[in-house]
C-alpha positions in Angstrom: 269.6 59.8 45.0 267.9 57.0 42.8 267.3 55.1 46.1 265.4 58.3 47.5 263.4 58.8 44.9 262.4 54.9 44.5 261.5 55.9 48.1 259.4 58.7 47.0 257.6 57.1 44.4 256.9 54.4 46.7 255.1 56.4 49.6 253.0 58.8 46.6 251.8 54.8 45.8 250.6 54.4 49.2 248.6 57.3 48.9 247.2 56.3 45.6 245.7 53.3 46.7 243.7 54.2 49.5 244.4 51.4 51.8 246.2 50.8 55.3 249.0 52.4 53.2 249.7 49.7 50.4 246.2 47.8 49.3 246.2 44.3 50.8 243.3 43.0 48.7 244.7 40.1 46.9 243.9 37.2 44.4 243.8 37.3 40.8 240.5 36.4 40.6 239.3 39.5 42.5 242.5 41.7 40.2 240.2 40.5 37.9 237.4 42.0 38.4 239.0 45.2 39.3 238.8 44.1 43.1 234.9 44.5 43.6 235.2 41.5 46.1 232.8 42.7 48.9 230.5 39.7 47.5 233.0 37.4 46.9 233.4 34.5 49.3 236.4 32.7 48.2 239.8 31.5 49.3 241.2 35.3 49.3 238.8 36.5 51.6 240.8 36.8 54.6 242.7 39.6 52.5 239.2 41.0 50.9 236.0 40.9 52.6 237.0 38.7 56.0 233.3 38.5 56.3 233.9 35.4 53.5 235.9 33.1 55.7 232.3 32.4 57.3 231.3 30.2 53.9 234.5 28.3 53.3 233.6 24.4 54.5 237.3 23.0 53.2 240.3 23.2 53.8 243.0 25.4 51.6 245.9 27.0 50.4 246.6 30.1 48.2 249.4 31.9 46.9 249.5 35.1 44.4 252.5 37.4 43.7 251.7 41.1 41.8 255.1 42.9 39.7 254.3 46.7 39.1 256.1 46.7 35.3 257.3 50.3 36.1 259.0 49.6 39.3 259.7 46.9 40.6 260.6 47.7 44.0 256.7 47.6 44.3 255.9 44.0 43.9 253.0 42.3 46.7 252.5 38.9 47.7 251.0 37.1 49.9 250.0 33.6 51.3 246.8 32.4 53.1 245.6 29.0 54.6 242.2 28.2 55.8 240.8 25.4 57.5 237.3 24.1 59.4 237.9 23.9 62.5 235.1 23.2 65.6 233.5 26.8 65.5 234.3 27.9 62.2 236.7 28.8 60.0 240.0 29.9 60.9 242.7 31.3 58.6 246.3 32.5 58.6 247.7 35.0 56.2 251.0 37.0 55.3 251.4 40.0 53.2 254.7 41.9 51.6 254.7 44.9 49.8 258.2 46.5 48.8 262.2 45.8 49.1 265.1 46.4 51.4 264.6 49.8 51.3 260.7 50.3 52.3 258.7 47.4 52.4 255.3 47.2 54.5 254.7 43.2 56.1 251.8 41.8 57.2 250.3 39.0 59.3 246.9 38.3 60.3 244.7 36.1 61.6 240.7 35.8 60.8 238.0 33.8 62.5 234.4 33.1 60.4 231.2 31.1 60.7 228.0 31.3 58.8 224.7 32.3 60.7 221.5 32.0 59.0 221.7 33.5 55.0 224.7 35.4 56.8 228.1 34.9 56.5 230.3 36.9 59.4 234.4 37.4 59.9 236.7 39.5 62.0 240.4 39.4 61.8 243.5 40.7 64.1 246.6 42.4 61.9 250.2 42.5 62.8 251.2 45.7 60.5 255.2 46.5 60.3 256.5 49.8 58.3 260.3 49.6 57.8 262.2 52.7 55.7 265.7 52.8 55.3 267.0 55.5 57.5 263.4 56.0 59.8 263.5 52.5 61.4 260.6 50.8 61.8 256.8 51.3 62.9 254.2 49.0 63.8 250.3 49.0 64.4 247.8 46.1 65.6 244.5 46.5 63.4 241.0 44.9 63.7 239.1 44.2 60.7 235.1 42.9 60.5 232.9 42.3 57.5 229.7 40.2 56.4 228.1 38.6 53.5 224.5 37.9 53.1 223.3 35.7 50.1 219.7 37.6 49.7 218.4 35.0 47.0 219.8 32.6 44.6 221.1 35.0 42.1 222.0 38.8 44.7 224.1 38.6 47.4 225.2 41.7 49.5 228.7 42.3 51.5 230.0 44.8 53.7 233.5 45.2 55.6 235.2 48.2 58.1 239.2 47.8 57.9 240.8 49.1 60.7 237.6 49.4 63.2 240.0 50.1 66.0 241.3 53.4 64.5 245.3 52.1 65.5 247.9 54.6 65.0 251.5 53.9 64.1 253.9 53.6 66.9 256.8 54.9 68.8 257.2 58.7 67.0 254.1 58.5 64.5 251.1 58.3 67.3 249.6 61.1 66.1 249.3 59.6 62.5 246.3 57.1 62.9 245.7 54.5 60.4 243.0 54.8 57.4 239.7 53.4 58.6 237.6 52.8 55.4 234.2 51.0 55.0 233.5 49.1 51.6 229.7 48.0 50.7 229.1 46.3 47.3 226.8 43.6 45.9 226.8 40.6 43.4 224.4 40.0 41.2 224.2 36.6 39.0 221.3 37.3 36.4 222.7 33.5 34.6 224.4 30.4 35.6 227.6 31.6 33.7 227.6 35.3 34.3 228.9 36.9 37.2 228.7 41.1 37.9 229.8 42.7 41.3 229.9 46.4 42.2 231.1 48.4 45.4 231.9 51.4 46.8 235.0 52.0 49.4 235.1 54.8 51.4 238.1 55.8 53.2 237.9 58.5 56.3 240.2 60.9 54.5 239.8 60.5 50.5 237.1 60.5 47.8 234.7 57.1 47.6 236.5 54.7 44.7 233.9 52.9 42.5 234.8 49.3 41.6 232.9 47.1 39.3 233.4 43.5 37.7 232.1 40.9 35.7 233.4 37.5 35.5 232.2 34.8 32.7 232.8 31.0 33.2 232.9 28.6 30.0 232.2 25.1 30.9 232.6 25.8 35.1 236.3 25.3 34.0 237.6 28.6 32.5 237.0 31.9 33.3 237.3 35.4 31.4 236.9 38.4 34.1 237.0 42.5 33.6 236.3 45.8 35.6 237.3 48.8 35.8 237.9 51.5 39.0 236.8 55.2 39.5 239.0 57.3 41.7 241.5 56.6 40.5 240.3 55.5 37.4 242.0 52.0 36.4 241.0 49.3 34.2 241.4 45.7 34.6 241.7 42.2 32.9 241.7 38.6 33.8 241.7 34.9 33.1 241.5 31.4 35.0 241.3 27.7 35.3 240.3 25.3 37.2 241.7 21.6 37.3 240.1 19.6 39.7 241.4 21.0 42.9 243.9 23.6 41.8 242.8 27.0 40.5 245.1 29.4 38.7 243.9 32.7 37.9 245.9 35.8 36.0 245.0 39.1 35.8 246.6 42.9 34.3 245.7 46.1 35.7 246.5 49.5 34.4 245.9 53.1 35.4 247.7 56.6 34.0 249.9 56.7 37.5 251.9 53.6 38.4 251.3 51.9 34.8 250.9 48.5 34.1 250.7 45.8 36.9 250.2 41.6 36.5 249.5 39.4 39.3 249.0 35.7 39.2 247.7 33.9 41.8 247.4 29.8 42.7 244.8 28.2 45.1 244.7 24.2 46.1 241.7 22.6 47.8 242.8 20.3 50.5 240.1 17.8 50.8 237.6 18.9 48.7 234.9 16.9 47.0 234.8 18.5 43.6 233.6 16.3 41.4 234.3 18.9 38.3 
């Protein structure tokens, strides 16, 4: 009986968060910020806005791992490398959400280059749905997304998740996949400050409101915050970078699944950084 209902409070979860069924977005920098990461073009973006790969010009490696305090049979991770390559930027991700007795897995592969003031990315997903006792499901996704930096200090992004409308396989074809479409932008009014706001808009549920602000001290440490409307959840984060490793931490909590912490590593292979 405890297993079933672990299974239970794991599928009202997926419903919560308004994603392909868990929420892939990923990094504690974005957790942060209460995931407005439309605008952000960083190492996570293969798992946020895939429109970011475009303005990645090194090579790297991230990590992060999330524990949900109240259950954890709910912990994510996930892994991403991206590299230059002749054309672009390529990158390579994987994604886990769950145990032994539902867990959703993850693997996709993005493709970026930067045109212009315009940064662009599409991605192909491998999605696999395994509950104890139902078997297990899978669907091929397509994801596309853009940044454009606008000036110095306002930059605009824009991604479609699941553009292909994929369904689940083998029993479930009639149940299609969430398409949603997230628009934000980031604003930098100082050198130090950082504020980035979006909306998400999934097919079948209310729009969410997600806003951020992220302050650096020194260009070394970083204090972040935001908060989420629908469902309403507040967030809370810190990093560090060291040369080419950056660690970031970050806490969110809403009324429904509690308190979450993620923590998330990122190593620059190559880079010049002369901080």
């Amino acid at each position: 009986m405890a297993r079933l209902i672990s299974l239970l409070v794991l599928l009202v979860i997926a419903k919560v968060t308004n994603a392909q069924s868990i929420s892939t977005l990923m990094g504690a920098r974005a957790a942060g910020m209460g995931y407005a990461s439309s605008g952000l073009s960083d190492e996570w973006a293969l798992f946020n806005n895939v429109g970011g790969i475009g303005s990645q010009d090194f090579m790297s490696t991230a990590v992060a791992y999330e524990v949900l305090a109240q259950l954890t049979n709910a912990n994510r991770m996930a892994f991403v490398f991206n590299s230059p390559i002749r054309w672009g930027i390529a990158s390579l991700g994987a994604f886990r959400f769950g145990d032994d007795l539902y867990n959703e897995q993850i693997i996709s592969a993005g493709f970026g280059n930067k045109v212009g003031i315009a940064s662009l990315g599409a991605k192909v997903n491998y999605i696999q749905y395994r509950a104890e006792g139902f078997g297990t499901n899978h669907a091929f996704t397509l994801d596309f997304g853009g940044i454009a930096q606008l000036t110095d200090k306002l930059t605009i992004g824009a991604y479609i998740t699941n553009l292909n409308q994929a369904s689940m396989s083998n029993d479930y074809q009639s149940e299609r996949l969430p398409t949603k479409l997230t628009a934000g932008i980031t604003f930098k009014p100082i050198e130090h400050i950082l504020i980035t706001s979006e909306l998400d808009k999934d097919l079948d549920y209310a729009a969410t409101w997600r806003t951020g602000l992220e302050y650096s001290f020194k260009e070394k440490f970083f204090f972040r915050t935001g908060f989420n409307l629908k469902p309403q959840t507040g967030f809370f984060g810190i990093g560090m970078r060291k040369k080419k490793l950056y660690a970031d931490y970050a806490i969110q909590f809403n009324l429904i699944t509690g308190a979450s912490h993620q923590a998330s590593a990122c190593y620059r292979i190559g880079h010049n950084d002369k901080k």
